[in-house]
MIDOSE-1310 file (N, C-alpha, C; in nm, 2 decimals, decimal comma, always signed):
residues 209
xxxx	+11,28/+8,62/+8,49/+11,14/+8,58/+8,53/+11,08/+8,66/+8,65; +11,18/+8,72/+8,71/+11,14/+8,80/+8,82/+11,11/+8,94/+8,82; +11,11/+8,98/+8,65/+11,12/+9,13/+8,60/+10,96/+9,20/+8,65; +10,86/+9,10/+8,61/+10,68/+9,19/+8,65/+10,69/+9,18/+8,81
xxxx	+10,72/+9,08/+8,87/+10,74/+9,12/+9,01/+10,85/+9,23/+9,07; +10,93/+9,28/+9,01/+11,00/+9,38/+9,06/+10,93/+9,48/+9,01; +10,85/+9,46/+8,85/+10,83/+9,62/+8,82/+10,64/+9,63/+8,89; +10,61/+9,50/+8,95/+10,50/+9,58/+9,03/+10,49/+9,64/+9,19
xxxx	+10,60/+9,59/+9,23/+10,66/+9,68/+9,34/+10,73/+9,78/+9,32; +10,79/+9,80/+9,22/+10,80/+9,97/+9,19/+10,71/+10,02/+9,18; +10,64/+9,98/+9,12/+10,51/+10,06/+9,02/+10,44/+10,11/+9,20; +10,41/+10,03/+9,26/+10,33/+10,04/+9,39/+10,41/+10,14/+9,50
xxxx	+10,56/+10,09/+9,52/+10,63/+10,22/+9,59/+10,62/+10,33/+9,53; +10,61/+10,38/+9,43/+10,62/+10,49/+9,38/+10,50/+10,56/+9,41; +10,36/+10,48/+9,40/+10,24/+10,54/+9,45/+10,24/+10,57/+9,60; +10,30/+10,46/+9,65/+10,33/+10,49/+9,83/+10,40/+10,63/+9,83
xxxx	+10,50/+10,58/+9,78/+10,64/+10,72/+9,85/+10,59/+10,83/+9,82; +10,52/+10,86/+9,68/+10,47/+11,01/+9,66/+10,34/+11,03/+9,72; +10,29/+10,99/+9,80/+10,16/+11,00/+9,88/+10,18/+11,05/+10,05; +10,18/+11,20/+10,05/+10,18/+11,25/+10,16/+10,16/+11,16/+10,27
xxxx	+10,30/+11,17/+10,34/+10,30/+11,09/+10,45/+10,38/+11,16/+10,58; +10,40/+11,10/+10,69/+10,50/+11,18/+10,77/+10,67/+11,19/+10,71; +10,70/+11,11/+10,66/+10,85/+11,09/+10,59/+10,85/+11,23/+10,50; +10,69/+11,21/+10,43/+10,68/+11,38/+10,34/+10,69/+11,45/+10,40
xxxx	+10,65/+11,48/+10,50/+10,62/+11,61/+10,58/+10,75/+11,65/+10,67; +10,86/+11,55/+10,72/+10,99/+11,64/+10,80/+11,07/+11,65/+10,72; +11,10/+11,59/+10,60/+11,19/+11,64/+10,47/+11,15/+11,75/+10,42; +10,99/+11,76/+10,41/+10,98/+11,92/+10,37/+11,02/+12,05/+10,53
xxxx	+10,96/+11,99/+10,57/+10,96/+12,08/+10,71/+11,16/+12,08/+10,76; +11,18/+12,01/+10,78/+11,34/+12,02/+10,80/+11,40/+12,11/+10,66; +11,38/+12,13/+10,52/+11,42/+12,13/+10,43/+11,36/+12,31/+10,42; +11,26/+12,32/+10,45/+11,22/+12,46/+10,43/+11,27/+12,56/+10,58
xxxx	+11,27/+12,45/+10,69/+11,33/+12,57/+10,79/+11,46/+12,58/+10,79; +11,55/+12,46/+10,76/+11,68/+12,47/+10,77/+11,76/+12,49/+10,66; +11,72/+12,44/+10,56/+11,79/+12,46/+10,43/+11,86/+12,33/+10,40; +11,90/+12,30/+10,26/+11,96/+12,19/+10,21/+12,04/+12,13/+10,24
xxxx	+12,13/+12,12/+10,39/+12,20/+11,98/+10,46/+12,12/+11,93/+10,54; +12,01/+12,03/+10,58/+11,93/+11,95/+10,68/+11,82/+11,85/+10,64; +11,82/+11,91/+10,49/+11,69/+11,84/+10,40/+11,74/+11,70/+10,40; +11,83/+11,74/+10,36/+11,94/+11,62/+10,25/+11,97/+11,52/+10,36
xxxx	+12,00/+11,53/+10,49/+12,03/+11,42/+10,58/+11,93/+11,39/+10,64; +11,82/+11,46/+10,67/+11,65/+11,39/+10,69/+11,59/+11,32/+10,60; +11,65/+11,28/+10,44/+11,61/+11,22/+10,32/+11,70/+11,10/+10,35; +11,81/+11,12/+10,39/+11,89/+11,03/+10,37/+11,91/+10,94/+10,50
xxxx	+11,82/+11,00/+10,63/+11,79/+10,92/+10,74/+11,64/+10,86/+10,70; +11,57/+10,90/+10,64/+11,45/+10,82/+10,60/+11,48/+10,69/+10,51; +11,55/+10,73/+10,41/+11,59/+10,57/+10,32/+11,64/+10,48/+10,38; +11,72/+10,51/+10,52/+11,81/+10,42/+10,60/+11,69/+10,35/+10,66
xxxx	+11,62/+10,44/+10,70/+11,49/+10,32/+10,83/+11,46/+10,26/+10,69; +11,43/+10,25/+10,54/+11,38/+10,12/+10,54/+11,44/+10,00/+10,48; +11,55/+10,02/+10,56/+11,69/+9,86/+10,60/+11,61/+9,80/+10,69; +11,55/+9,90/+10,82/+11,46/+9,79/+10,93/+11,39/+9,71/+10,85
xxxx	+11,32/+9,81/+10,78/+11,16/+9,71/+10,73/+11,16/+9,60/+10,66; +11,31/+9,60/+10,59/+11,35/+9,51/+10,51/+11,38/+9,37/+10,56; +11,49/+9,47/+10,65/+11,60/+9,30/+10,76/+11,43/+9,24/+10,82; +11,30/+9,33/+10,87/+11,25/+9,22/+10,98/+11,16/+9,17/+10,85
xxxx	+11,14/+9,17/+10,75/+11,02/+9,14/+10,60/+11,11/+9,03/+10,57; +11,27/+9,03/+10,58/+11,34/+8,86/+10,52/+11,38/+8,85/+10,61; +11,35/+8,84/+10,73/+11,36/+8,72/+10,81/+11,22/+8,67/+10,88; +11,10/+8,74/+10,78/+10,97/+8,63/+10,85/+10,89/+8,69/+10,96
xxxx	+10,95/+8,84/+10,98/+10,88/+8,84/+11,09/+10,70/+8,91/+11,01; +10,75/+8,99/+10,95/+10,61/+9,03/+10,85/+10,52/+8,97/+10,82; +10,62/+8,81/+10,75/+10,51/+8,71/+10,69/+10,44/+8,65/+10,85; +10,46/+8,64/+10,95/+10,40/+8,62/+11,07/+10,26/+8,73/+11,14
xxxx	+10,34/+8,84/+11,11/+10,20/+8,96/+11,14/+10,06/+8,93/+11,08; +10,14/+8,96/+10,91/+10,07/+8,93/+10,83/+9,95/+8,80/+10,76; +9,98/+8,70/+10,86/+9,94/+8,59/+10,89/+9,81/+8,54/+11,00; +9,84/+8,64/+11,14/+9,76/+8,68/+11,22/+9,65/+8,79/+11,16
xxxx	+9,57/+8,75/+11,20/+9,41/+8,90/+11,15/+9,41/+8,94/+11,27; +9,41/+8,95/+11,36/+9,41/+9,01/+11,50/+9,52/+9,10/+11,46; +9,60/+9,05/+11,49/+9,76/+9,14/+11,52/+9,78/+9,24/+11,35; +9,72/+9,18/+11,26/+9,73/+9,27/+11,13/+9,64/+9,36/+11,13
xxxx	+9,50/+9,31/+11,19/+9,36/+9,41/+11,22/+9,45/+9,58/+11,32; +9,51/+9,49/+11,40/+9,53/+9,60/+11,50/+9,63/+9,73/+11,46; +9,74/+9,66/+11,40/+9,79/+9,73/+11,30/+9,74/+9,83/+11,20; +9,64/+9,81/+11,13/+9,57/+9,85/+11,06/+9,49/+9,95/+11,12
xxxx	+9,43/+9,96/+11,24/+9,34/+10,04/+11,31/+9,46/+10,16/+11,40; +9,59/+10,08/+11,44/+9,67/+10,17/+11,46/+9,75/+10,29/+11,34; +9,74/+10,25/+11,25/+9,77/+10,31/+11,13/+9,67/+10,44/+11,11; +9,54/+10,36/+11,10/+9,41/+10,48/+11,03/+9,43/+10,61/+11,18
xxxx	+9,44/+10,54/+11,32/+9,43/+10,61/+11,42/+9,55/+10,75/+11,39; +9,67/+10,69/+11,39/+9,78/+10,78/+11,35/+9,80/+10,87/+11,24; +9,72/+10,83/+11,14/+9,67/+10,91/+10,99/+9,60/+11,03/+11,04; +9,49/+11,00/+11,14/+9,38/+11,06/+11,15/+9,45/+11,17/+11,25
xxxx	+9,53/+11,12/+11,34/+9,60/+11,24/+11,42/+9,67/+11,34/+11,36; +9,79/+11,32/+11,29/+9,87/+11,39/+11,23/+9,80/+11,46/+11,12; +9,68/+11,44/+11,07/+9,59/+11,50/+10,94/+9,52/+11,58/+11,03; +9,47/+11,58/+11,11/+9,38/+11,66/+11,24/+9,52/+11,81/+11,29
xxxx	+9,55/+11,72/+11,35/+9,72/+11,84/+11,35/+9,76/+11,95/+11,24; +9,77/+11,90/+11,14/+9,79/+11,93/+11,02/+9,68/+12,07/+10,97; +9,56/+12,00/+11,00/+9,46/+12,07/+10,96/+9,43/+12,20/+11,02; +9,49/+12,19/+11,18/+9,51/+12,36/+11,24/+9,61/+12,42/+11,18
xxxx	+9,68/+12,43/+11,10/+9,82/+12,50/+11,09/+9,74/+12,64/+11,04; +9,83/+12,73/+11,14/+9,82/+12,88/+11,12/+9,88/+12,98/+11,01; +9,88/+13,05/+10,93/+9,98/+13,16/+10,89/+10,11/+13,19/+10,99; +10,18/+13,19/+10,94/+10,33/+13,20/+11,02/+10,33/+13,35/+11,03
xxxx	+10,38/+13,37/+11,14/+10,41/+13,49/+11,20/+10,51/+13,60/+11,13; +10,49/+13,70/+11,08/+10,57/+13,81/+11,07/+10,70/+13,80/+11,10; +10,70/+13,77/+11,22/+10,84/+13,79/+11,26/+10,94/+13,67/+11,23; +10,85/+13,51/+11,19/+10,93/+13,43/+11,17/+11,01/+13,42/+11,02
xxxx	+10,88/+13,45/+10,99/+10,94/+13,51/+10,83/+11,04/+13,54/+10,80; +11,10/+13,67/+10,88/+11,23/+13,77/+10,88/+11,39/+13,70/+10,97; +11,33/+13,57/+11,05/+11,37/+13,53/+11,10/+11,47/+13,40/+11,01; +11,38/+13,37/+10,91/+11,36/+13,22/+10,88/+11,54/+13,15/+10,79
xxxx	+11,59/+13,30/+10,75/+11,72/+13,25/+10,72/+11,79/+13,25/+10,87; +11,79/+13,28/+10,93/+11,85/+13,30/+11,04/+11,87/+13,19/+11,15; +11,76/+13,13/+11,08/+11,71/+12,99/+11,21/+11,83/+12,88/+11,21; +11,87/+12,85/+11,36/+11,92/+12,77/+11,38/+11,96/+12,61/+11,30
xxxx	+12,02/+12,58/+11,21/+11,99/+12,43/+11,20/+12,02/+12,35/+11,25; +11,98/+12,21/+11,24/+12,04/+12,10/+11,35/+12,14/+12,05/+11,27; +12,27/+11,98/+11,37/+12,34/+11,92/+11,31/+12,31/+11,80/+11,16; +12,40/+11,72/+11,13/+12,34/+11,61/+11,04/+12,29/+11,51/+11,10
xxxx	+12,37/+11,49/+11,23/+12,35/+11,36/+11,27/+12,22/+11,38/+11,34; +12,13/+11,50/+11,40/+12,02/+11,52/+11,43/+11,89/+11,54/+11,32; +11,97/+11,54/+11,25/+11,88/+11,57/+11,11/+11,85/+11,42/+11,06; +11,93/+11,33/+11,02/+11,94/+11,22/+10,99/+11,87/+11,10/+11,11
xxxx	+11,87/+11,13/+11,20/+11,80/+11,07/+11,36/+11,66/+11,10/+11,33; +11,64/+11,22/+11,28/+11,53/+11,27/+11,26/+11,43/+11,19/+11,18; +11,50/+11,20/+11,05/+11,44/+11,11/+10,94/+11,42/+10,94/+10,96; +11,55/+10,89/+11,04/+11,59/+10,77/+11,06/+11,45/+10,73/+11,18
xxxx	+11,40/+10,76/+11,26/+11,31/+10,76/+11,37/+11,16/+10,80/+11,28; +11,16/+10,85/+11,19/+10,98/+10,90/+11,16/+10,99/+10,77/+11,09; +11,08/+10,75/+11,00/+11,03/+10,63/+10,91/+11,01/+10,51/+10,97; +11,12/+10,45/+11,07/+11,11/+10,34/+11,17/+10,98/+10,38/+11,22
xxxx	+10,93/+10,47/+11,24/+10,77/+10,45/+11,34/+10,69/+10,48/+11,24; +10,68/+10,51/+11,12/+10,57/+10,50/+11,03/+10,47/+10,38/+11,01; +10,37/+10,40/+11,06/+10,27/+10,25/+11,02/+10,23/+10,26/+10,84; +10,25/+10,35/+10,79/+10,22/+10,33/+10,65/+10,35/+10,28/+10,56
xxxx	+10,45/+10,32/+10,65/+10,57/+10,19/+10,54/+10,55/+10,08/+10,63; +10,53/+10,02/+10,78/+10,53/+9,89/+10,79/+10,43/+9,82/+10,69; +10,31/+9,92/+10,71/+10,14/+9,85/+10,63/+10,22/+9,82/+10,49; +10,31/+9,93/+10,44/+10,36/+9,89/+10,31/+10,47/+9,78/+10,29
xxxx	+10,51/+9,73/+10,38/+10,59/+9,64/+10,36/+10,53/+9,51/+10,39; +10,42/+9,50/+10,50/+10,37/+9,39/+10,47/+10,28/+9,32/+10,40; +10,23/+9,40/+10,32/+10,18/+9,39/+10,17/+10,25/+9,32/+10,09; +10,37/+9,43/+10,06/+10,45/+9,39/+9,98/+10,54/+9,25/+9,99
xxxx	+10,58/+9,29/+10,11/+10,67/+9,12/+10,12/+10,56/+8,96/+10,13; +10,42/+9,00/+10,17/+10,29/+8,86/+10,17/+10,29/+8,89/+10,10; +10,21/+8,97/+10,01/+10,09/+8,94/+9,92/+10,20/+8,94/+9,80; +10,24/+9,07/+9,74/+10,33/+9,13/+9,64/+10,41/+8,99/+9,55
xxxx	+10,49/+9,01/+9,66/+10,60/+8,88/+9,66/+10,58/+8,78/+9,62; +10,64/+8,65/+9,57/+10,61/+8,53/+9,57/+10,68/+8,44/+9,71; +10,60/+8,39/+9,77/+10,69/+8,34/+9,86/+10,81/+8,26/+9,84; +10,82/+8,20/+9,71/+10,88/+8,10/+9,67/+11,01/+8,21/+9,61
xxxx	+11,01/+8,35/+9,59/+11,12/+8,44/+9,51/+11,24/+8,39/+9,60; +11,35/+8,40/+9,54/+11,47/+8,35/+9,59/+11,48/+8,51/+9,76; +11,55/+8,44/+9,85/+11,56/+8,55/+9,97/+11,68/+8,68/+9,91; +11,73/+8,62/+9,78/+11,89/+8,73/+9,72/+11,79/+8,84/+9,64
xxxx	+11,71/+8,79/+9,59/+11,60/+8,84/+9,46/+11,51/+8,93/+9,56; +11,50/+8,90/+9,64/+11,38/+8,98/+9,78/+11,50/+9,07/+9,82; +11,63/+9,03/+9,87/+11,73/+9,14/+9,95/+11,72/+9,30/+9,81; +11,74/+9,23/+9,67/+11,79/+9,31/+9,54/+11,65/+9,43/+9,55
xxxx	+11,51/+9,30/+9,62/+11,42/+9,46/+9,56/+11,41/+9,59/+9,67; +11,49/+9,52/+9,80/+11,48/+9,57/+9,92/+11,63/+9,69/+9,92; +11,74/+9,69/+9,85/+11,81/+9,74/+9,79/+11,77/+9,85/+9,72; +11,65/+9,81/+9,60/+11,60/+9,92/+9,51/+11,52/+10,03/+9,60
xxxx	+11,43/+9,99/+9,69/+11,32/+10,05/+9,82/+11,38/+10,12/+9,85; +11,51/+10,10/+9,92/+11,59/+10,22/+9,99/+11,65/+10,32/+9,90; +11,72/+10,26/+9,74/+11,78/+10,36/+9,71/+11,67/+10,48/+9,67; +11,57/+10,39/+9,62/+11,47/+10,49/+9,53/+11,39/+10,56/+9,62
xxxx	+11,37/+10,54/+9,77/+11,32/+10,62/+9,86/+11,42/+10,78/+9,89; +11,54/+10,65/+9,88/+11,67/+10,82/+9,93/+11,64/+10,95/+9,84; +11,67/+10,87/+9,72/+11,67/+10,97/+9,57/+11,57/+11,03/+9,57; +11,41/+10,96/+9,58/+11,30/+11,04/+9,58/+11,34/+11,21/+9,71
xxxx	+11,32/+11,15/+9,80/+11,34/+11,25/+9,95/+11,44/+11,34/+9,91; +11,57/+11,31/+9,86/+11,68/+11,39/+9,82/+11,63/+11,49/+9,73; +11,55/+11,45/+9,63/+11,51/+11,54/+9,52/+11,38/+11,69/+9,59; +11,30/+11,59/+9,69/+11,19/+11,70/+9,74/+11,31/+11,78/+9,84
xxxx	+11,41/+11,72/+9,90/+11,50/+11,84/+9,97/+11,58/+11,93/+9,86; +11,63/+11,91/+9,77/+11,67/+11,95/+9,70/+11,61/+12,12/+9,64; +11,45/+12,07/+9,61/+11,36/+12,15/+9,56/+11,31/+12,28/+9,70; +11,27/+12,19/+9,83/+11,17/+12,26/+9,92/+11,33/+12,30/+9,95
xxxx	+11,45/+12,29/+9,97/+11,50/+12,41/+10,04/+11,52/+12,51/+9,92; +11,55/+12,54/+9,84/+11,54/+12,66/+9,73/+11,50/+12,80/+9,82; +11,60/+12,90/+9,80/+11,53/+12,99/+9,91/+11,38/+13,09/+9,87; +11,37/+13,05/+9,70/+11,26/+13,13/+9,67/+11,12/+13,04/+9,72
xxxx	+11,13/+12,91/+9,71/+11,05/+12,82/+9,76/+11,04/+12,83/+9,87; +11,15/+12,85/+9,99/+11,13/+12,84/+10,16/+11,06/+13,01/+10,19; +11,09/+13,11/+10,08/+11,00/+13,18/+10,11/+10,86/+13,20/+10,08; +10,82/+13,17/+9,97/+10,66/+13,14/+9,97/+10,62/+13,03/+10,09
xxxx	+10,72/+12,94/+10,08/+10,66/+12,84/+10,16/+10,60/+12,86/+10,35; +10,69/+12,94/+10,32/+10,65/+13,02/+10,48/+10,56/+13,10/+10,49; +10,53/+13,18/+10,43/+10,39/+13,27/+10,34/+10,26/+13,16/+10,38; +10,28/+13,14/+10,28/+10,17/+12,97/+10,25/+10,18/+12,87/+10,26
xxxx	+10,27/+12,84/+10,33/+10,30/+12,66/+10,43/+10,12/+12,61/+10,45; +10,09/+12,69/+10,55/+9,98/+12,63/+10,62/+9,83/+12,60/+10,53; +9,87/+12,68/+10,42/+9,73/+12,61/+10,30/+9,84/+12,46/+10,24; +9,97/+12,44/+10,24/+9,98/+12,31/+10,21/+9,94/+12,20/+10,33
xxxx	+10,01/+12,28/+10,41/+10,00/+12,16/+10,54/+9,81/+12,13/+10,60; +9,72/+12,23/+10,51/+9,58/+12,18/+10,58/+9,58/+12,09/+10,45; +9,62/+12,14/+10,32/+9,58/+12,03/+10,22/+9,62/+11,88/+10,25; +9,78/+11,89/+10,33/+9,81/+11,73/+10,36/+9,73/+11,68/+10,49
xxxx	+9,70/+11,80/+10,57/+9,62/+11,68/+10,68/+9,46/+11,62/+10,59; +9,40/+11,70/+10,49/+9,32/+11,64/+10,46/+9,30/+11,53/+10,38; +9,45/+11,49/+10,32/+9,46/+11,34/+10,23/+9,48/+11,31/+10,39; +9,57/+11,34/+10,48/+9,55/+11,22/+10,55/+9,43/+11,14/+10,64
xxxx	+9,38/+11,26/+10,64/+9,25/+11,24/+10,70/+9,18/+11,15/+10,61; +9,16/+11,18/+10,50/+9,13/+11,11/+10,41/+9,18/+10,96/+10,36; +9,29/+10,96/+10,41/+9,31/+10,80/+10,37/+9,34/+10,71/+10,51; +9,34/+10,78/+10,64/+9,29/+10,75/+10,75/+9,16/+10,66/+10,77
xxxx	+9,07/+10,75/+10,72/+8,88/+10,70/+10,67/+8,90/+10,57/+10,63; +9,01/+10,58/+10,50/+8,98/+10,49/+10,38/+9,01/+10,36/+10,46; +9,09/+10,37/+10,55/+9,18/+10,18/+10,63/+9,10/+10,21/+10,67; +9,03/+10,26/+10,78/+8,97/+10,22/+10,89/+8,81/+10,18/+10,86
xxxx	+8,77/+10,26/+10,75/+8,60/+10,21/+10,64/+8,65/+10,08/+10,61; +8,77/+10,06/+10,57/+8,83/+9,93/+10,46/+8,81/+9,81/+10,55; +8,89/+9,83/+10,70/+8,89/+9,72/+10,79/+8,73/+9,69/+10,85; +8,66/+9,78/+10,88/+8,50/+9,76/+10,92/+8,41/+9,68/+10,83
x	+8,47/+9,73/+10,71/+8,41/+9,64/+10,56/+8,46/+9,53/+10,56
C-alpha cells in the first residue's frame, strides 16, 4: 500500500539529486582534481549527511519547521540567498592556467577521511536537501506512514544518493575527462552558476508570490 508513496519520492529525489547543486559540484571538483578515491569518498561523505536529514525528519523536528511559515519562509529565503551566491561565484570561473594543467596529475590529494569530511559537511549545510527533506517528510509523506516504512525510504535516500555520487566520481575522475575538464571546466562551471542562479530566482519569485 505504501508502493506510489515510495515510488513518488523516488521519482522526486531523482529530480533533486541530478539537479546541479553544491553536493554536484565537490564530487566533481574533488573527483576531477584528485582523482577516483577522492571522488569516491566525497560521494560517500555526501550520502552519509543524509542520515542527519533523516534522524531530525523522524523525529519531528522537520514536521515542526515545516509547520511554522516564519521559520520555513526564512529558510526558503536563506536557501534562494545561498543558490544565488554560489551561482554568482560560479559564474566568474576563469580558464585554468597553463601551468595547472601540466600540473594537474601531480596535485596533491587529500586523504579519505578529508575527502569524506568534505562531502559529509557540504551536504549537512545544504539548504536544498533540508528544503528537500522537508517537503518530503510534510507534504510527500503520509503522516500516518508507519515511522519503520519512513526509516525504509530514508534507507533508500542515502543508498541512491551514494550510488548516484559514486557513479559521477567514477565518470568525472577518468583521466581523459579530468583533462578536458580542466580545458573547459569553467564553461561548465558558468553553465552551473546559471541553473543556480536560476533556480535561486525561482524560490525566492515563489516565496514573494
Amino acid at each position: 500500500m505504501y508502493w506510489s508513496e515510495f515510488l513518488t519520492v523516488a521519482l522526486i529525489h531523482l529530480l533533486a539529486v541530478a539537479s546541479p547543486g553544491p553536493d554536484f559540484a565537490v564530487v566533481i571538483r574533488e573527483s576531477v582534481s584528485h582523482g577516483r578515491r577522492a571522488g569516491l569518498f566525497t560521494a560517500l561523505g555526501v550520502g552519509s549527511g543524509i542520515f542527519l536529514h533523516v534522524a531530525y525528519s523522524l523525529l519531528g523536528i522537520g514536521l515542526i519547521v515545516a509547520q511554522s511559515e516564519r521559520l520555513f519562509a526564512l529558510l526558503k529565503w536563506l536557501a534562494a540567498a545561498y543558490l544565488l551566491y554560489i551561482g554568482w561565484h560560479a559564474l566568474q570561473a576563469r580558464p585554468a592556467d597553463p601551468a595547472a594543467l601540466r600540473t594537474l596529475a601531480a596535485s596533491a590529494a587529500p586523504s579519505g577521511r578529508s575527502a569524506f569530511a568534505s562531502g559529509l559537511l557540504t551536504n549537512a549545510l545544504n539548504p536544498k536537501v533540508t528544503l528537500f527533506f522537508l517537503s518530503v517528510f510534510s507534504v510527500v509523506i503520509d503522516p500516518h506512514t508507519p515511522r519503520l516504512i519512513q526509516a525504509g525510504y530514508g534507507v533508500y535516500l542515502m543508498v541512491a544518493t551514494t550510488g548516484f555520487f559514486c557513479a559521477m566520481a567514477l565518470l568525472f575522475s577518468q583521466t581523459r575527462v579530468r583533462s578536458w575538464f580542466a580545458r573547459m571546466g569553467h564553461w561548465f562551471d558558468r553553465l552551473m552558476g546559471a541553473i543556480l542562479i536560476a533556480l535561486g530566482l525561482r524560490l525566492a519569485l515563489g516565496e514573494l508570490g
